[in-house]
C-alpha positions in Angstrom: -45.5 -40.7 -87.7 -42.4 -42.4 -88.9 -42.2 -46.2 -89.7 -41.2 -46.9 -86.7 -44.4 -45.8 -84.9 -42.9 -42.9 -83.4 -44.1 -39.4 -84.0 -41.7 -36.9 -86.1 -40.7 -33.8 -84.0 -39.7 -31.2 -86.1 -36.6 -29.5 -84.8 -37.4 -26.4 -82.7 -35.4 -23.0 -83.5 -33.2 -21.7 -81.2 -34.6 -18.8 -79.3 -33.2 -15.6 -81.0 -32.2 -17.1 -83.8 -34.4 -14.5 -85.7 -33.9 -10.6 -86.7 -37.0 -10.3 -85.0 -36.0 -10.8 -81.4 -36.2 -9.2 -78.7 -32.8 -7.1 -77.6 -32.0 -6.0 -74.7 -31.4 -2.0 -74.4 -27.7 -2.5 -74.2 -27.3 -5.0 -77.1 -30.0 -2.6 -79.1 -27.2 0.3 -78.1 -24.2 -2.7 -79.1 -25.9 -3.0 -82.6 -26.2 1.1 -83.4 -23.0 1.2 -82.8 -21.7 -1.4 -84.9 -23.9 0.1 -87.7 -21.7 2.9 -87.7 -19.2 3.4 -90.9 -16.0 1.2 -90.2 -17.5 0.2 -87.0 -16.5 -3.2 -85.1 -16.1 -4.8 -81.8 -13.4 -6.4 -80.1 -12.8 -8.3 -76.5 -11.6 -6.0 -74.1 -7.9 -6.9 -72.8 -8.6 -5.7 -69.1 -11.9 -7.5 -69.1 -12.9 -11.5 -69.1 -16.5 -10.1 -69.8 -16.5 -7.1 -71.9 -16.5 -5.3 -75.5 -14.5 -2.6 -76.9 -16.2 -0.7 -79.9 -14.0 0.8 -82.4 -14.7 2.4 -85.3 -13.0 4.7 -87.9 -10.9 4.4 -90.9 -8.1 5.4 -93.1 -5.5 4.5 -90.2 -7.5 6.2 -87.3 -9.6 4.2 -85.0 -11.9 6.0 -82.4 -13.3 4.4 -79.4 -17.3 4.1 -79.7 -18.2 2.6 -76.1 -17.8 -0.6 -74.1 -20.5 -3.4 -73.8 -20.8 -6.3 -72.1 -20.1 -9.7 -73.6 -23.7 -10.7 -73.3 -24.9 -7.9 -75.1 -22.3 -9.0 -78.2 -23.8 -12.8 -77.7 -27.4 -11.3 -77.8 -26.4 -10.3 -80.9 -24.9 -13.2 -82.5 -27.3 -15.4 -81.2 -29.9 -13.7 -83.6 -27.7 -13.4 -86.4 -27.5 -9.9 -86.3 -23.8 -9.7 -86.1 -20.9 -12.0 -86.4 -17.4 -12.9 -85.2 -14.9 -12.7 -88.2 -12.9 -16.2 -88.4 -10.1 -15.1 -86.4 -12.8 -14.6 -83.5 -10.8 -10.9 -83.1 -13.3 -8.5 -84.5 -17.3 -8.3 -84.1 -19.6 -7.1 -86.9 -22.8 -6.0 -88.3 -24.6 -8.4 -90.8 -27.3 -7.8 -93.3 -29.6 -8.8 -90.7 -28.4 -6.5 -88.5 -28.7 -3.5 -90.9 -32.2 -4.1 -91.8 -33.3 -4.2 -88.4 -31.4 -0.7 -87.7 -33.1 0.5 -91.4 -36.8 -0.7 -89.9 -36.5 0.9 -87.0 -35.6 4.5 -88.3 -37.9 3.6 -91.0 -41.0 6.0 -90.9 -44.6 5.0 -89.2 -46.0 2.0 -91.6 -42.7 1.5 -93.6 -40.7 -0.6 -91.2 -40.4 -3.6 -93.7 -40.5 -1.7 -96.4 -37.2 0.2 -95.3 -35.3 -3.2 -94.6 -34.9 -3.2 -98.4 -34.7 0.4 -99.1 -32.4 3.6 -98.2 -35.5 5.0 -97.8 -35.0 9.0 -96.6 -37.3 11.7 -96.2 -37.5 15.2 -97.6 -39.3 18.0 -96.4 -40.2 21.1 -98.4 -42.6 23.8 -98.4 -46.3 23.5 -98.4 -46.1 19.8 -100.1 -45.7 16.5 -98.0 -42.9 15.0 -96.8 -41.6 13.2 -99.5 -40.2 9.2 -99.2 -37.5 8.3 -101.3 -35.6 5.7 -101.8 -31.5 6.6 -101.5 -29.6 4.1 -103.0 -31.2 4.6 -106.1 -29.6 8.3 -106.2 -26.8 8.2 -108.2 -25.3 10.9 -106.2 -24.7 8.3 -103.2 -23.7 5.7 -105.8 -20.6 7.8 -107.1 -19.7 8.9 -103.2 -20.0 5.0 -102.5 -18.1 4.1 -106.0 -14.1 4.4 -106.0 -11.6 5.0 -109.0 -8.6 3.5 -110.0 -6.8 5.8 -107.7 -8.9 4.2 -104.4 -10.7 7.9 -103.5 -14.2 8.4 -104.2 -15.5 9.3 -107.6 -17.5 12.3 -105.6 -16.1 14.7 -102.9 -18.2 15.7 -99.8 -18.0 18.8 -100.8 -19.8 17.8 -104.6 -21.9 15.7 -103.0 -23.5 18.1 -100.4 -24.0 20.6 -103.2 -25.8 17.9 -105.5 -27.8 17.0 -102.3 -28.5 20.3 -101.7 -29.4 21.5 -105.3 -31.9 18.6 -105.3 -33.3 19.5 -101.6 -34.1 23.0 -103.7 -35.9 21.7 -106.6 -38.1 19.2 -103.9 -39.0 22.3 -102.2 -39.7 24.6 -105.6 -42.1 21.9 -106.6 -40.0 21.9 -109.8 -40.0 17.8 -110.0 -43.5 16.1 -111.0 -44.4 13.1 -109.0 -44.0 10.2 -111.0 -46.5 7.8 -108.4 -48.1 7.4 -105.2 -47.1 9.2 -102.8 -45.4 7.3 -99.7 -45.5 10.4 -96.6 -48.3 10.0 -94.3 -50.2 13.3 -94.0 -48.9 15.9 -91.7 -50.9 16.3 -88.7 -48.4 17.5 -85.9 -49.0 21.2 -87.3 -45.3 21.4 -88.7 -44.1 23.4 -91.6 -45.9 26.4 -92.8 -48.7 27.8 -91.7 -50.6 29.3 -93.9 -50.7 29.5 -98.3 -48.8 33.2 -98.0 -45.7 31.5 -96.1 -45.6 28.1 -97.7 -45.8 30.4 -101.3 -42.5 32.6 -99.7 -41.0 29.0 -99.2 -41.5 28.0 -102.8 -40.3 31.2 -104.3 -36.9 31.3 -102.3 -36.4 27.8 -103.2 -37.2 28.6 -106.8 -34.4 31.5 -106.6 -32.1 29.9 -104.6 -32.5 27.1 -107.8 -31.7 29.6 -110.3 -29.3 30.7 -108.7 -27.4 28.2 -108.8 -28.5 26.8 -112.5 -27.2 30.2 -113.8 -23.7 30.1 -111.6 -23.1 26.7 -113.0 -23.5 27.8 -116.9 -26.4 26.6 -119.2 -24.0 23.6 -120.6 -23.6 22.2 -117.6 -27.5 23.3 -116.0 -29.2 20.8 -118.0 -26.8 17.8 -116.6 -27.3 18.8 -113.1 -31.3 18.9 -113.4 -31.5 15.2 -114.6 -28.8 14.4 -112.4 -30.2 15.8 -109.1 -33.6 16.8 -109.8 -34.7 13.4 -111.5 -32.0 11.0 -110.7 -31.0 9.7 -113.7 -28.0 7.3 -113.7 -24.6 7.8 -115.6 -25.0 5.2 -118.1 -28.8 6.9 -119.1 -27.5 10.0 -119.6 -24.7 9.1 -121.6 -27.5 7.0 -123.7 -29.3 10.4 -124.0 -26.8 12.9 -125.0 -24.7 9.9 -127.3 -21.1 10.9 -125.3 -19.4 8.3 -125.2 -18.8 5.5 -122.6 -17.1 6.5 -119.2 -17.6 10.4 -119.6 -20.1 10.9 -117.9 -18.6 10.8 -114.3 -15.8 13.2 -115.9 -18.2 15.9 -116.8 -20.6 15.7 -113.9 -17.6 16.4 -111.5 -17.1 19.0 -113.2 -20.5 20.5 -113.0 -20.9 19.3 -109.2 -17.4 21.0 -108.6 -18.7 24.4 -109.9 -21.8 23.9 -108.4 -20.1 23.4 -105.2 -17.9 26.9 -105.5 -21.1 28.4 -105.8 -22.3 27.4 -102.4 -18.9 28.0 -100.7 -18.2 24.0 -100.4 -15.1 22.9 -100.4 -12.9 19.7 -99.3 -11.4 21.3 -96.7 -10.8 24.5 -95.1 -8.1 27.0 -95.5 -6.6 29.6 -94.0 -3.6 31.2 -92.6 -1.6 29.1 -90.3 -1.8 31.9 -87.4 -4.3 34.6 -87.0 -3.1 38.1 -86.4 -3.0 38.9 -82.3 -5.6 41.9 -81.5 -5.5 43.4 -78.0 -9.3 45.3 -76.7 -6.7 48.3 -76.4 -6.0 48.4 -80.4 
């Protein structure tokens, strides 16, 4: 009680005004959407009550869906999104992210996943493994632009790192440096018995070699601390003394060969017009 006899009331929270709430299924549906890459929302012109979904970039915008206005004030009622301060376009916040990240999250790692990338990778007879992807440097460089705007990684180097690395998981060529975060596989999935799991390991293993010996051996040992064991830029320059900011040069290199090797590329060519061929010729 106050000093004037009367009892203090702390101030009650708005309802919603948490992560946690409850959504309905359209504003759960509003909020995947706006978790998509250049995603946003905006009031629909032919519409007092309704929500246009955009999303896109690089000068092309693609419709995503239309939602309801209550669905977009479900949404910023629990701080999960957030009008920008023209009041034009609707966005995902952090809050909002986290809450899509715990619910793809795997069983008993919701909250954990909230502050982690976490993915999972599935190879041969071991466990699903649970890593964490923003600490792949990989993702960091695809993420990371020059002084020319693009990416300092191509899809195309990128896929073949990922790849490459989804290889070595599978060989059983990295050791595991901790606990282990997969639940034990019950459902019956992947192989069946030591014989077929052993025929995964040994393609994997190939298919690693492969591509180690397509790439040359000066550029082999980068890619296997790079992919296999995710060491940063700045650590591997530390390691092999080159000097400061040569890193990214000479792992695009090696990620660029690596990629000819699995037929990658940043686009597809061909002839402008195929050659017309009747069933009669």
């Amino acid at each position: 009680m106050n000093k004037n006899g009367r009892s203090r009331r702390t101030k009650a929270a708005a309802p919603g005004r948490s992560s946690g709430a409850v959504l309905s299924a359209e504003a759960g549906r509003l909020l995947a959407r706006l978790g998509e890459a250049g995603a946003y929302a905006m009031r629909d012109p032919l519409s007092d009550d309704g929500l246009l979904v955009r999303r896109g970039g690089d000068g092309v915008s693609v419709g995503s869906g239309r939602f309801s206005d209550t669905a977009g004030r479900a949404l910023t009622d629990a701080d999960l999104a957030a009008w920008d301060p023209a009041g034009k376009r609707l966005t995902i916040g952090p809050a909002g992210r986290a809450r899509l990240r715990r619910g793809q999250a795997p069983d008993g790692m919701a909250y954990l996943a909230q502050h982690h990338d976490l993915t999972v990778i599935a190879g041969g007879a071991a466990e699903p493994a649970v890593r964490n992807a923003s600490e792949n440097p990989l993702a960091w460089m695809v993420r990371r632009r020059g002084g020319d705007g693009a990416p300092l990684l191509d899809p195309a180097a990128f896929e073949a790192g990922e790849r490459l690395r989804r290889d070595m998981t599978t060989a059983a060529m990295l050791p595991r440096m901790g606990a282990e975060l997969g639940a034990p596989r019950v459902d019956g999935g992947g192989a069946r018995d030591p014989a077929a799991a052993s025929d995964q390991v040994i393609a994997a293993r190939q298919r690693v070699r492969g591509a180690l010996d397509a790439v040359g051996s000066d550029l082999s040992g980068l890619l296997i601390d790079l992919c296999g064991f995710l060491k940063g830029l700045e650590r591997i320059e530390a390691e092999r003394r080159w000097p400061a900011r040569s890193a990214k040069v000479v792992v695009r290199i090696a990620l660029g060969r690596l990629a000819e090797h699995y037929g990658l590329a940043r686009e597809a060519t061909g002839p402008e017009h195929a050659r017309m061929r009747l069933w009669r010729a």
